[in-house]
N, CA, C and O atoms as a Maestro MAE file, in Angstrom:
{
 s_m_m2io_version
 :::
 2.0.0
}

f_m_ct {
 s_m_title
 :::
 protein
 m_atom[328] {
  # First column is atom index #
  i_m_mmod_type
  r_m_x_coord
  r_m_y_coord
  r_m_z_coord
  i_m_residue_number
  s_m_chain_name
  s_m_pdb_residue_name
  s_m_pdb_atom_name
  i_m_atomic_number
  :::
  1 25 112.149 -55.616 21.123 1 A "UNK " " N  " 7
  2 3 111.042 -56.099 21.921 1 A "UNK " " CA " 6
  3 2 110.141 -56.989 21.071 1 A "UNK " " C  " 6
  4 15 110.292 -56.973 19.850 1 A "UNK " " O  " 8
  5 25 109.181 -57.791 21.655 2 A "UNK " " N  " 7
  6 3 108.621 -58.930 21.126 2 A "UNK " " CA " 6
  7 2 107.047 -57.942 21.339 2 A "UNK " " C  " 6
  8 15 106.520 -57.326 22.265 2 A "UNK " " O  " 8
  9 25 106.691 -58.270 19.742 3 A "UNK " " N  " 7
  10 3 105.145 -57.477 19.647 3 A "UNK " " CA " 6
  11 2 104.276 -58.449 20.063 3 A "UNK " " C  " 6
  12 15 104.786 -59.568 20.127 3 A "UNK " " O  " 8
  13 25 102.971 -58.359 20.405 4 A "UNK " " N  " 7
  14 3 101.993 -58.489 20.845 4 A "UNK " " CA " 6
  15 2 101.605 -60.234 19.978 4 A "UNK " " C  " 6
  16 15 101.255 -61.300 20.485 4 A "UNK " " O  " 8
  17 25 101.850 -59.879 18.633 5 A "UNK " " N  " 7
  18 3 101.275 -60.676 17.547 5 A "UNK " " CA " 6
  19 2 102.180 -62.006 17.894 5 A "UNK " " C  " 6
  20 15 101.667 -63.087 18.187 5 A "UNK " " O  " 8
  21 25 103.877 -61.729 17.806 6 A "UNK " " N  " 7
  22 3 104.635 -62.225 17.797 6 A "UNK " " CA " 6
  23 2 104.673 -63.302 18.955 6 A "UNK " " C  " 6
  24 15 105.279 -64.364 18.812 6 A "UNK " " O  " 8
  25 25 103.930 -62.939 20.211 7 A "UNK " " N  " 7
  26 3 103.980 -63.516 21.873 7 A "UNK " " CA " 6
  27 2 102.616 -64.180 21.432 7 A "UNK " " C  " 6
  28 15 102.820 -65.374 21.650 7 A "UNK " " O  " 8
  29 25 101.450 -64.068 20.975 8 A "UNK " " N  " 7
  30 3 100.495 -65.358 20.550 8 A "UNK " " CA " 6
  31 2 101.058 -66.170 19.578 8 A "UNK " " C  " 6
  32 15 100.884 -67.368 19.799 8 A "UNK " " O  " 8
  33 25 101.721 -65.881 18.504 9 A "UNK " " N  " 7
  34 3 101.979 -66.772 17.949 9 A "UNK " " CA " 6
  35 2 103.065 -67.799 18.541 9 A "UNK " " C  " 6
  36 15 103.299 -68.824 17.902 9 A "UNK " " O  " 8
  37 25 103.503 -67.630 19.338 10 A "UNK " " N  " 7
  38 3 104.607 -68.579 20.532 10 A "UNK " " CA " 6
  39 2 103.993 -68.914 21.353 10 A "UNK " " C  " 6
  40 15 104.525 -69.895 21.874 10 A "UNK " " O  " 8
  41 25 102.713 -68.533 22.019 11 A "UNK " " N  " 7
  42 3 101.528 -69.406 22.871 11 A "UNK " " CA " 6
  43 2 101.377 -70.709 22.308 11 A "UNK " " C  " 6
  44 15 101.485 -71.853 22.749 11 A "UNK " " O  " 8
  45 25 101.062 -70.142 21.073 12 A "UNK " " N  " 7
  46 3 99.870 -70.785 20.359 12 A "UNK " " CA " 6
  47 2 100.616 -71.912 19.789 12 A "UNK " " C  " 6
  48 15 99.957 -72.946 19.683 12 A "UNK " " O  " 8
  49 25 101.913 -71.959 19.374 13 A "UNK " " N  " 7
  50 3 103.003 -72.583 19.271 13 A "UNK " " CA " 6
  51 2 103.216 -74.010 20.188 13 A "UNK " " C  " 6
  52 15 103.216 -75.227 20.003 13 A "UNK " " O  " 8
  53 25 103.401 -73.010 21.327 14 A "UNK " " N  " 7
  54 3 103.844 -73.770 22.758 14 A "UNK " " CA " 6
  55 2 102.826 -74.733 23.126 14 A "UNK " " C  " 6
  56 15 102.994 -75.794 23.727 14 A "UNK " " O  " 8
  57 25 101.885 -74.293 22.746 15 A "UNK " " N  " 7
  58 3 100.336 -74.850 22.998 15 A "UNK " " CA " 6
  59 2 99.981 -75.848 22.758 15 A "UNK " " C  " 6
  60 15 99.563 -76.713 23.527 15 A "UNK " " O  " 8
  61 25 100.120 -75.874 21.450 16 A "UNK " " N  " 7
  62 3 100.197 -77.128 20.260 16 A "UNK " " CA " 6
  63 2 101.564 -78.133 20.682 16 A "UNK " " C  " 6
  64 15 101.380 -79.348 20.605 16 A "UNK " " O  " 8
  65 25 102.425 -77.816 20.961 17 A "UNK " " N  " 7
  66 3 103.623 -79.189 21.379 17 A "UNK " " CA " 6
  67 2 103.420 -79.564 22.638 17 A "UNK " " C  " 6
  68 15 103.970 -80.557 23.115 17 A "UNK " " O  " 8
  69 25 102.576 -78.771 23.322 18 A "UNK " " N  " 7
  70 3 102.489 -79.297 25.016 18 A "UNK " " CA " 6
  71 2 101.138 -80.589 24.790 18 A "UNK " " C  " 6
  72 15 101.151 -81.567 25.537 18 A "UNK " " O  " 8
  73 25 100.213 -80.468 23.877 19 A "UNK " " N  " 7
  74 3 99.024 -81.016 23.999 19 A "UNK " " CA " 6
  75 2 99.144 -82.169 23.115 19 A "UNK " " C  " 6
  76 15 98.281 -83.047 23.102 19 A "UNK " " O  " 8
  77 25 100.591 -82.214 22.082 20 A "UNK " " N  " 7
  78 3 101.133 -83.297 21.461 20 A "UNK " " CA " 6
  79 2 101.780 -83.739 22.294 20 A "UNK " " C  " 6
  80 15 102.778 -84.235 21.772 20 A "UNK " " O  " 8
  81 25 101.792 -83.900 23.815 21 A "UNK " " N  " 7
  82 3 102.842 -84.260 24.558 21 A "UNK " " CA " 6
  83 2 102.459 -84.810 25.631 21 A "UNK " " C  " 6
  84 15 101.277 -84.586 25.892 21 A "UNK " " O  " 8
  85 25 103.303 -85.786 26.743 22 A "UNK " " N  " 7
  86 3 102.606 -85.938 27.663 22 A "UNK " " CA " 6
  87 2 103.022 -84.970 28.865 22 A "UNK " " C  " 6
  88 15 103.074 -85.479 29.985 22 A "UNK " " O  " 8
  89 25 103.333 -83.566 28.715 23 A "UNK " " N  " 7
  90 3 102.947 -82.871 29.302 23 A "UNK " " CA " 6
  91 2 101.575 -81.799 29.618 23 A "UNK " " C  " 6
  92 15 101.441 -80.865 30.408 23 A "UNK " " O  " 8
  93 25 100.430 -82.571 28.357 24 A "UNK " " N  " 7
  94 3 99.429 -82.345 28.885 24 A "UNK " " CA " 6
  95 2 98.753 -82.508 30.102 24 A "UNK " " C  " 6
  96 15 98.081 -81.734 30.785 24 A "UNK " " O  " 8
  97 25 99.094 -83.751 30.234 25 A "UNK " " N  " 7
  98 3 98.698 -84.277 31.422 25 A "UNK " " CA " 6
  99 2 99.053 -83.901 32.492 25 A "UNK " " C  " 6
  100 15 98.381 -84.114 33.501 25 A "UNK " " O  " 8
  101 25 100.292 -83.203 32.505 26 A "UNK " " N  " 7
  102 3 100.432 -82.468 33.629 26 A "UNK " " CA " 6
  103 2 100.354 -81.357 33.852 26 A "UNK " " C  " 6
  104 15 100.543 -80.848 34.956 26 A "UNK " " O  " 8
  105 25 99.991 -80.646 32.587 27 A "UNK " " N  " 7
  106 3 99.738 -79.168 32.458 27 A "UNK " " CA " 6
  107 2 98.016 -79.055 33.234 27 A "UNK " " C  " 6
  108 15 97.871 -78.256 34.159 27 A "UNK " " O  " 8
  109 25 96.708 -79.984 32.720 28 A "UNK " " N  " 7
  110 3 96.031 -80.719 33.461 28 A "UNK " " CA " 6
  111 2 95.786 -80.577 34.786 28 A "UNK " " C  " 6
  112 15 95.033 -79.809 35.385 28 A "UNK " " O  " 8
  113 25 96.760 -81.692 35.279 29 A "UNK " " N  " 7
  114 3 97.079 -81.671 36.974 29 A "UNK " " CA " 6
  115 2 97.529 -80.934 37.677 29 A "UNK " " C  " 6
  116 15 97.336 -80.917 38.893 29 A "UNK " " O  " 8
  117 25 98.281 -80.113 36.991 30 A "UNK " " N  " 7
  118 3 98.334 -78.893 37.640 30 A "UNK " " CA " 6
  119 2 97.289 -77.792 37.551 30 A "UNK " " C  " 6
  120 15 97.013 -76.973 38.427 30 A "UNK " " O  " 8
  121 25 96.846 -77.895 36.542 31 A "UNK " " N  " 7
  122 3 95.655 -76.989 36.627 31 A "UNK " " CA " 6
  123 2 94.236 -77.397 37.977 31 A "UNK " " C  " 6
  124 15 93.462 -76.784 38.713 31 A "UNK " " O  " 8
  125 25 94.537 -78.556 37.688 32 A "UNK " " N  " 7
  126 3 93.213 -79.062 38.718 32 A "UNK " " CA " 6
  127 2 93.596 -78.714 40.158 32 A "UNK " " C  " 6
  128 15 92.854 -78.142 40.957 32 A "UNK " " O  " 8
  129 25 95.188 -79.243 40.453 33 A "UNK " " N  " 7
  130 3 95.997 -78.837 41.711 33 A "UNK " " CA " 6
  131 2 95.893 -77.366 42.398 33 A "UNK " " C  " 6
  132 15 96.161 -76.988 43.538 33 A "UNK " " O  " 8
  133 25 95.387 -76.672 41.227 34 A "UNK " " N  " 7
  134 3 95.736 -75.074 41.605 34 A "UNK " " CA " 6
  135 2 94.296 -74.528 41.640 34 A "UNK " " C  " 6
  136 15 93.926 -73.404 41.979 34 A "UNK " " O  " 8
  137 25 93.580 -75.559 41.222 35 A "UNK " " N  " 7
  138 3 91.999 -74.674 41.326 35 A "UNK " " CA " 6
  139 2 91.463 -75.668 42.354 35 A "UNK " " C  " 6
  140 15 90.359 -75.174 42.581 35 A "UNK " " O  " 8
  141 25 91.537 -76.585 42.995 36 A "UNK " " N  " 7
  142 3 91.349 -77.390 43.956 36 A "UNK " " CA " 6
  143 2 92.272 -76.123 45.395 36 A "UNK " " C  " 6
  144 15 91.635 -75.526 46.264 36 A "UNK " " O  " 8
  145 25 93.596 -76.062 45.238 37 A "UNK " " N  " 7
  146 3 93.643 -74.957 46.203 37 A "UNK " " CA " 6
  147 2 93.632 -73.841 46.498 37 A "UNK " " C  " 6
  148 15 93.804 -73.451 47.653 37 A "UNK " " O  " 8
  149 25 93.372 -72.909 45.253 38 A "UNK " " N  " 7
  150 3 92.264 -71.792 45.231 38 A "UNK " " CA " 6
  151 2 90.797 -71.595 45.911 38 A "UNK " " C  " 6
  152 15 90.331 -70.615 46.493 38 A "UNK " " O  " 8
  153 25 90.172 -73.010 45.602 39 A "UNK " " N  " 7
  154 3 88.682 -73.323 46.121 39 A "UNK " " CA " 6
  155 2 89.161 -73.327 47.381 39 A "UNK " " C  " 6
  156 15 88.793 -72.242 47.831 39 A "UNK " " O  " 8
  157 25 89.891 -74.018 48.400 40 A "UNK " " N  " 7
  158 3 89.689 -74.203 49.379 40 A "UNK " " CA " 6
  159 2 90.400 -72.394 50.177 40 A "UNK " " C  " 6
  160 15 90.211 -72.100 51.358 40 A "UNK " " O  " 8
  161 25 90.974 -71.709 49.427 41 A "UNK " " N  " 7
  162 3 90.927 -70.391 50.188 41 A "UNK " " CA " 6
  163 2 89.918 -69.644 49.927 41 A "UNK " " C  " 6
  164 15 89.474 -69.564 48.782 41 A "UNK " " O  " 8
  165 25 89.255 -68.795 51.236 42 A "UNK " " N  " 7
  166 3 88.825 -67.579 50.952 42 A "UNK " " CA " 6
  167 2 89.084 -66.478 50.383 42 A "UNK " " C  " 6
  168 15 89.512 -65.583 51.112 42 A "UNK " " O  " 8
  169 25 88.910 -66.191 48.910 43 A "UNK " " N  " 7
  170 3 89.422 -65.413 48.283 43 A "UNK " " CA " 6
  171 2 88.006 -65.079 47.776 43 A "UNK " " C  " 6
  172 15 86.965 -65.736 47.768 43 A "UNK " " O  " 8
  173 25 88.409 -63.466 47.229 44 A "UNK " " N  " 7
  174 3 87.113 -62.671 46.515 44 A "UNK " " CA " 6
  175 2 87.624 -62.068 45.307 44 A "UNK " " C  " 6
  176 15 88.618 -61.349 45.204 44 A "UNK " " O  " 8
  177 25 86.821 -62.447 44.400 45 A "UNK " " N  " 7
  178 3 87.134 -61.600 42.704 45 A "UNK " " CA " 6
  179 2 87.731 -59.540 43.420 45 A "UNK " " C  " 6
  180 15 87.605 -58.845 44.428 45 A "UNK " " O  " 8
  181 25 88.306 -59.475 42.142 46 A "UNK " " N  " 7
  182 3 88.698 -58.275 42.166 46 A "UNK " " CA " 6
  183 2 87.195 -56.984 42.005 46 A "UNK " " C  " 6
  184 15 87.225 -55.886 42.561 46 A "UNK " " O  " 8
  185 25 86.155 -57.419 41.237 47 A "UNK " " N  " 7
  186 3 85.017 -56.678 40.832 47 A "UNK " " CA " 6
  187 2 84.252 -56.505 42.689 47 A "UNK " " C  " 6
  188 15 83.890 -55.403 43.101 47 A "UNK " " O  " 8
  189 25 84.137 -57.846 43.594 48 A "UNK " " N  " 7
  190 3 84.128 -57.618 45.351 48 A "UNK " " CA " 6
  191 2 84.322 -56.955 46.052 48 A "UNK " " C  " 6
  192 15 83.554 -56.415 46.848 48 A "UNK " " O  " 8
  193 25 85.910 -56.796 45.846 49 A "UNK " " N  " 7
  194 3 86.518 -56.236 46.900 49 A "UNK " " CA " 6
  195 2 86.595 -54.705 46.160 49 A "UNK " " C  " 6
  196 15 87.107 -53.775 46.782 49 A "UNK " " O  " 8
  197 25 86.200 -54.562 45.163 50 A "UNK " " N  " 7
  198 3 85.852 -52.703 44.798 50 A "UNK " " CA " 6
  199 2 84.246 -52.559 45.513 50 A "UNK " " C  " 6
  200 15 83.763 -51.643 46.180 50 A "UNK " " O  " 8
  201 25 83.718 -53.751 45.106 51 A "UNK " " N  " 7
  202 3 82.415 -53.238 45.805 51 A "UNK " " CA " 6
  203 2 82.085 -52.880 47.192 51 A "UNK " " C  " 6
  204 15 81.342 -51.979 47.582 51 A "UNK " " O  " 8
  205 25 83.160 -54.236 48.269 52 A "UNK " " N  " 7
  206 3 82.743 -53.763 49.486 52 A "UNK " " CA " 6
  207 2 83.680 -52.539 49.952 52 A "UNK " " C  " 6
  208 15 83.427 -51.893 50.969 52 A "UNK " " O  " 8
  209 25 85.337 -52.148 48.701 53 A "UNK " " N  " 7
  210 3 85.648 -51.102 49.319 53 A "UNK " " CA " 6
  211 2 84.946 -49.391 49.296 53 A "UNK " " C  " 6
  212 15 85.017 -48.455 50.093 53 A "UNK " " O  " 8
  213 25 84.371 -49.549 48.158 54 A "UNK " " N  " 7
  214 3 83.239 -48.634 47.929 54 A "UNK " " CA " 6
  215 2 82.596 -48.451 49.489 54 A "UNK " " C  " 6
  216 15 83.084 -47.612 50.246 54 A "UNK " " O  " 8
  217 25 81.200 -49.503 49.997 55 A "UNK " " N  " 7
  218 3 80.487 -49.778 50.721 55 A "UNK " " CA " 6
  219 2 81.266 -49.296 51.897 55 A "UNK " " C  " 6
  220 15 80.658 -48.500 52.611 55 A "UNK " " O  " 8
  221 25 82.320 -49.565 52.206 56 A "UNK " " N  " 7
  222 3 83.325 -49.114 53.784 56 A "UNK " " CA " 6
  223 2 83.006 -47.820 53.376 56 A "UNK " " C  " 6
  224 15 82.007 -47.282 53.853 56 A "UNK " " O  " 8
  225 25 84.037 -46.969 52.178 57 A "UNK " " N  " 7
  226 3 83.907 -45.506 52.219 57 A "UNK " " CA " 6
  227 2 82.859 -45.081 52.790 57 A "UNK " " C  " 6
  228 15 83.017 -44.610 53.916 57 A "UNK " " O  " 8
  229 25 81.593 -45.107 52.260 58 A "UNK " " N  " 7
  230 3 80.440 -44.861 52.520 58 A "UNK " " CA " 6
  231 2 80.163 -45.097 54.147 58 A "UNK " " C  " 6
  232 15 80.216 -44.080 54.839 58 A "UNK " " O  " 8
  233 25 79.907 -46.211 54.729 59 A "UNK " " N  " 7
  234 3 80.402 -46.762 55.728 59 A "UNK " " CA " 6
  235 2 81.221 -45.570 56.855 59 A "UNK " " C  " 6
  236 15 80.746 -45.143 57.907 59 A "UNK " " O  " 8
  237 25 82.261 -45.302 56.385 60 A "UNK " " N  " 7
  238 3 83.365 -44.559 57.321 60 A "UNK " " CA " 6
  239 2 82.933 -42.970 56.867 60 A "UNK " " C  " 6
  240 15 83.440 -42.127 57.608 60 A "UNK " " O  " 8
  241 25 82.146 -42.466 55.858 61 A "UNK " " N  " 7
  242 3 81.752 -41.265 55.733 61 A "UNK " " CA " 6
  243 2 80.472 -40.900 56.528 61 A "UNK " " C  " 6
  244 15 80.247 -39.757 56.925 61 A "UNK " " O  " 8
  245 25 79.656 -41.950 56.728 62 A "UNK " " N  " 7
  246 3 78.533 -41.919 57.622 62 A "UNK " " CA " 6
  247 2 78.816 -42.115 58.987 62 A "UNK " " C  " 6
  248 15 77.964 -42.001 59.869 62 A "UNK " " O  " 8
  249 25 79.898 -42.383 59.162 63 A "UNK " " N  " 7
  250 3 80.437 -42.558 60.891 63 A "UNK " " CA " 6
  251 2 81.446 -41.512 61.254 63 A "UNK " " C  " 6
  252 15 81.736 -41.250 62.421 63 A "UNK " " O  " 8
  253 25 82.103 -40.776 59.939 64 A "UNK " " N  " 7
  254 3 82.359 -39.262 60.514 64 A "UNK " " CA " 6
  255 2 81.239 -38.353 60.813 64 A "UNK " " C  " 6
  256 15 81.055 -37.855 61.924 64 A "UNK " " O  " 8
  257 25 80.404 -38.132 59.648 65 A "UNK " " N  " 7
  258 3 79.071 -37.662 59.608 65 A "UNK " " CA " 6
  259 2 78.219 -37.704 61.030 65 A "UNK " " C  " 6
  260 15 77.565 -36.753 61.459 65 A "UNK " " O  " 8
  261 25 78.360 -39.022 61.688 66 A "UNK " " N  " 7
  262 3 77.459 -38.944 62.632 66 A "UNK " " CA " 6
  263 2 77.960 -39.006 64.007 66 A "UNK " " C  " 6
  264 15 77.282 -38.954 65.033 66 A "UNK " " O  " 8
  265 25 79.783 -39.173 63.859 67 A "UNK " " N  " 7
  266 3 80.255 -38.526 65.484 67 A "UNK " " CA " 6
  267 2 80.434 -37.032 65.187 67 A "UNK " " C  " 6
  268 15 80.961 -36.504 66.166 67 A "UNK " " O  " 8
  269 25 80.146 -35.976 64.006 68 A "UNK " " N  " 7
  270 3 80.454 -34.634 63.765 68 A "UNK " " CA " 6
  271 2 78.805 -34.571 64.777 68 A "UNK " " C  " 6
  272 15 78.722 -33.685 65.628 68 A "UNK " " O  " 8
  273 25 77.910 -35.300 64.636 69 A "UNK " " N  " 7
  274 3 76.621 -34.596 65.008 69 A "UNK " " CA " 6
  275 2 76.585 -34.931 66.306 69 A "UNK " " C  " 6
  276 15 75.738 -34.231 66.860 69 A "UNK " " O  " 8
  277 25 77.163 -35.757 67.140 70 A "UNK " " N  " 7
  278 3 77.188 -36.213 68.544 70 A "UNK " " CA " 6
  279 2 77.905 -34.932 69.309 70 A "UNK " " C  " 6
  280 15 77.478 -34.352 70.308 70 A "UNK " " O  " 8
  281 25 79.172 -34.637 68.531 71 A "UNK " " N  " 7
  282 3 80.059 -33.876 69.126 71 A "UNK " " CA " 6
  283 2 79.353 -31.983 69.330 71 A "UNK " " C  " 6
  284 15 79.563 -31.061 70.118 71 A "UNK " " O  " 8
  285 25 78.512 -32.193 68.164 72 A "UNK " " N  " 7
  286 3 77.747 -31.140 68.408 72 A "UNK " " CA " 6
  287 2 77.298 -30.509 69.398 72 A "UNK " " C  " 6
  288 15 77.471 -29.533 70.128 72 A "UNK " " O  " 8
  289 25 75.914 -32.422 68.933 73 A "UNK " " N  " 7
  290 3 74.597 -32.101 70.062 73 A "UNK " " CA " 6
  291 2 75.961 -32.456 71.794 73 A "UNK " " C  " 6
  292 15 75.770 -32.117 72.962 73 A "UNK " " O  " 8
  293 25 76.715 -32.926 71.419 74 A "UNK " " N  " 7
  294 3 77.341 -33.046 72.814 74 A "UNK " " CA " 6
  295 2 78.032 -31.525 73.680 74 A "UNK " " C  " 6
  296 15 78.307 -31.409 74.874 74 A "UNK " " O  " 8
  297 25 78.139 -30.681 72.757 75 A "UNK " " N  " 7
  298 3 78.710 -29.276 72.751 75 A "UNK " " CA " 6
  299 2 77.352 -28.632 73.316 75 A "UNK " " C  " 6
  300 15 77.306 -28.178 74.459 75 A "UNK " " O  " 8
  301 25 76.093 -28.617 72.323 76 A "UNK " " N  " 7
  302 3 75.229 -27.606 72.739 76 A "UNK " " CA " 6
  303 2 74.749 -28.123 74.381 76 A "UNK " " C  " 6
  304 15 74.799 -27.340 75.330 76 A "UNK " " O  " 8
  305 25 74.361 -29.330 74.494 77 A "UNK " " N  " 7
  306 3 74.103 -29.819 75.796 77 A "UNK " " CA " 6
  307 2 75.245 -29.144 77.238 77 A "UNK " " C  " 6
  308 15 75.081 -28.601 78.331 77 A "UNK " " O  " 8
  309 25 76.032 -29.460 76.646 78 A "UNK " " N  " 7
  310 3 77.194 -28.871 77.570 78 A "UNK " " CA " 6
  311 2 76.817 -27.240 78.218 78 A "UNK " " C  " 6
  312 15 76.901 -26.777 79.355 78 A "UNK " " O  " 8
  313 25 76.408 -26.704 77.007 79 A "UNK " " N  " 7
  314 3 76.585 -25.384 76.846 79 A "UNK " " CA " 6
  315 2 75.374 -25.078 77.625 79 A "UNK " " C  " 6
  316 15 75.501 -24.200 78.478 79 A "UNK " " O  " 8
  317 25 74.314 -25.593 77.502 80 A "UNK " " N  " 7
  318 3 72.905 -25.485 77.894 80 A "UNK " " CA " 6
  319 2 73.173 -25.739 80.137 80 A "UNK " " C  " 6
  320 15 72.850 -24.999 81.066 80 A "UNK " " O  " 8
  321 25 73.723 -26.813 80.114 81 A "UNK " " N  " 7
  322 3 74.294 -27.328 81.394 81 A "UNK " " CA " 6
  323 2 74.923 -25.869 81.943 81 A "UNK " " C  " 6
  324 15 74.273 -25.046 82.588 81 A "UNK " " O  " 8
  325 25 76.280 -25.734 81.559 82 A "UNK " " N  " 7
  326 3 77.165 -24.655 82.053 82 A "UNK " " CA " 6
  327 2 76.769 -23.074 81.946 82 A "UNK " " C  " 6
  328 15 77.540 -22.214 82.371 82 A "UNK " " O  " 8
  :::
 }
 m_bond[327] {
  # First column is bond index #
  i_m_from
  i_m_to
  i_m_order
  :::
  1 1 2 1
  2 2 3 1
  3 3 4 2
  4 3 5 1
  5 5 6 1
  6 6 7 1
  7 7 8 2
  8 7 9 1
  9 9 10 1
  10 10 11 1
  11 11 12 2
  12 11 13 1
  13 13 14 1
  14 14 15 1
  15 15 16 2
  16 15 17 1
  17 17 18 1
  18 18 19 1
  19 19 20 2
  20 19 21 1
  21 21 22 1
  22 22 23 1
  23 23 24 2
  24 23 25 1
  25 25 26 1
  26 26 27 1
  27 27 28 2
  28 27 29 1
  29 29 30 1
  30 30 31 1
  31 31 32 2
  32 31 33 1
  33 33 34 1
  34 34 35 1
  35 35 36 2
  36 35 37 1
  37 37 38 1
  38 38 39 1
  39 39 40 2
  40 39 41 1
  41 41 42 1
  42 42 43 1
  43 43 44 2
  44 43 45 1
  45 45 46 1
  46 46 47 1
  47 47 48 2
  48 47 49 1
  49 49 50 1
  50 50 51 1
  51 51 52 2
  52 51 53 1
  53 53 54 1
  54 54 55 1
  55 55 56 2
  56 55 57 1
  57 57 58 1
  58 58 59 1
  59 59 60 2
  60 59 61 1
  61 61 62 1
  62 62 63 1
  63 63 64 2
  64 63 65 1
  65 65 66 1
  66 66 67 1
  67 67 68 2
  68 67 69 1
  69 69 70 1
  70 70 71 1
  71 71 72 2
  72 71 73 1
  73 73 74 1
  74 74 75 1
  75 75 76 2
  76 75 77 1
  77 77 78 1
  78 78 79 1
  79 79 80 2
  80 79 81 1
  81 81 82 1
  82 82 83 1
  83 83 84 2
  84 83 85 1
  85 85 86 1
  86 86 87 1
  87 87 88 2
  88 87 89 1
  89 89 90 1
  90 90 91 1
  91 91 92 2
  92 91 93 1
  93 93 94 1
  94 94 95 1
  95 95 96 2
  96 95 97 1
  97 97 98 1
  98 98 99 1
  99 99 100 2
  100 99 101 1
  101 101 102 1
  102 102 103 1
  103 103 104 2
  104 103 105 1
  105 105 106 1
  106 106 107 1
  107 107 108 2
  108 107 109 1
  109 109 110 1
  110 110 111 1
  111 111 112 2
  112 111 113 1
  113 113 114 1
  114 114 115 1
  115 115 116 2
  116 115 117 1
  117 117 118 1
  118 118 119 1
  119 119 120 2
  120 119 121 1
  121 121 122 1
  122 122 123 1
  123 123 124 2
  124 123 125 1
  125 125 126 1
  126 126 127 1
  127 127 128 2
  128 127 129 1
  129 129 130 1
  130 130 131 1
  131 131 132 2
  132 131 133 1
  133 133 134 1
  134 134 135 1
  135 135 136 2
  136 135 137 1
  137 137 138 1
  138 138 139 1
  139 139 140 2
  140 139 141 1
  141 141 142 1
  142 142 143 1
  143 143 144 2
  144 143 145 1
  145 145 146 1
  146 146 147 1
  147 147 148 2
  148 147 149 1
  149 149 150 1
  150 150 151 1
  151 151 152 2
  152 151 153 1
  153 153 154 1
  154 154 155 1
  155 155 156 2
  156 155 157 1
  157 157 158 1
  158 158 159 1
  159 159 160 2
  160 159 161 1
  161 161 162 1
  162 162 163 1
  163 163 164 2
  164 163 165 1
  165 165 166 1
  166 166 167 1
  167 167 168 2
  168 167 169 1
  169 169 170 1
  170 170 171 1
  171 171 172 2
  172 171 173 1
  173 173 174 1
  174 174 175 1
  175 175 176 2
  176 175 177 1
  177 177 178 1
  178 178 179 1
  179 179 180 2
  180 179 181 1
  181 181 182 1
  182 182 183 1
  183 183 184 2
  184 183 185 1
  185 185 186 1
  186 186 187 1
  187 187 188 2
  188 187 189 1
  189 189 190 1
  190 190 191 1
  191 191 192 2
  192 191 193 1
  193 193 194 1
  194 194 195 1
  195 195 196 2
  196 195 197 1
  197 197 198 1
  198 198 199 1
  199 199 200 2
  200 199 201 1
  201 201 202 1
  202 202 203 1
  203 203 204 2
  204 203 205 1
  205 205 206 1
  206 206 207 1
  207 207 208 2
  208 207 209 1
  209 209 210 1
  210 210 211 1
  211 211 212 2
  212 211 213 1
  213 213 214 1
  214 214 215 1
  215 215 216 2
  216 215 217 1
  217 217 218 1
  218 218 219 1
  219 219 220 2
  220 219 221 1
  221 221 222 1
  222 222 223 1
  223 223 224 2
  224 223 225 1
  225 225 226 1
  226 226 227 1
  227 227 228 2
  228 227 229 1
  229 229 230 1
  230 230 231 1
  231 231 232 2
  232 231 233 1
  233 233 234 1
  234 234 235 1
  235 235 236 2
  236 235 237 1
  237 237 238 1
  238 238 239 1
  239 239 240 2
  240 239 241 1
  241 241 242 1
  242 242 243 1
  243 243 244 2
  244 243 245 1
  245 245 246 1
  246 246 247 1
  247 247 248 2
  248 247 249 1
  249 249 250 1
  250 250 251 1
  251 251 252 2
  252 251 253 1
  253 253 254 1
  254 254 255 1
  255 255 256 2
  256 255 257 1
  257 257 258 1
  258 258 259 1
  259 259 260 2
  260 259 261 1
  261 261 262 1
  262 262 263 1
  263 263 264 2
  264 263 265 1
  265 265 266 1
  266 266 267 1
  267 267 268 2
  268 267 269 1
  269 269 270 1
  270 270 271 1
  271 271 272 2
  272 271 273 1
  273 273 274 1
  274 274 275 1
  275 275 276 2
  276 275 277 1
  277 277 278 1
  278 278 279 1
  279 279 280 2
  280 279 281 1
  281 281 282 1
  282 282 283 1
  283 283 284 2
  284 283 285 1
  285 285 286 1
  286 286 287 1
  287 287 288 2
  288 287 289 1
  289 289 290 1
  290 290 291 1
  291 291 292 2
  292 291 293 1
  293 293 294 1
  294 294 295 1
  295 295 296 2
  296 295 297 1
  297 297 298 1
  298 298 299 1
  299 299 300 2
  300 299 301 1
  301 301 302 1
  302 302 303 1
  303 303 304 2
  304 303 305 1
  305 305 306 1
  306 306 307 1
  307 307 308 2
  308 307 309 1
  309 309 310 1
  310 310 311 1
  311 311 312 2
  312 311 313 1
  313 313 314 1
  314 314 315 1
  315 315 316 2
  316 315 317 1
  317 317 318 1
  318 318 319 1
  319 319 320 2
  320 319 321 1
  321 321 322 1
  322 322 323 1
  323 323 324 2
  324 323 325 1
  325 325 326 1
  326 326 327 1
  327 327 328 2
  :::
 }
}
């Protein structure tokens, strides 16, 4: 297997002959290509979508929470009726 050290030093390698090259320029354009159509999707960082999945839990624990108290007060009413 290829250590850790061994896979930067072949980046870093690769790095250096791409930027002596004119595949900078397209390393470049593609970069711009791919963050030009990134921007245009709706997408949310990963740190987001923990936050708003957090916020749902909470969310869906307060909406068990508060059909447990409907079903209640909907029980005692009943009971009061019959």
């Amino acid at each position: 297997m290829l250590n850790p050290k061994m896979l930067e030093e072949l980046s870093s390698r690769f790095s250096e002959l791409i930027a002596a090259s004119p595949a900078r320029d397209l390393e470049k354009n593609a970069k711009a290509m791919a963050s030009a159509m990134f921007s245009r999707l709706d997408l949310v960082t990963r740190e987001e979508f923990d936050v708003q999945r957090e916020v749902l839990a909470r969310t869906r624990a307060q909406l068990e929470a508060l059909e447990a108290r409907v079903a209640d007060l909907e029980s005692r009413l009943a009971a009061r009726e019959g």
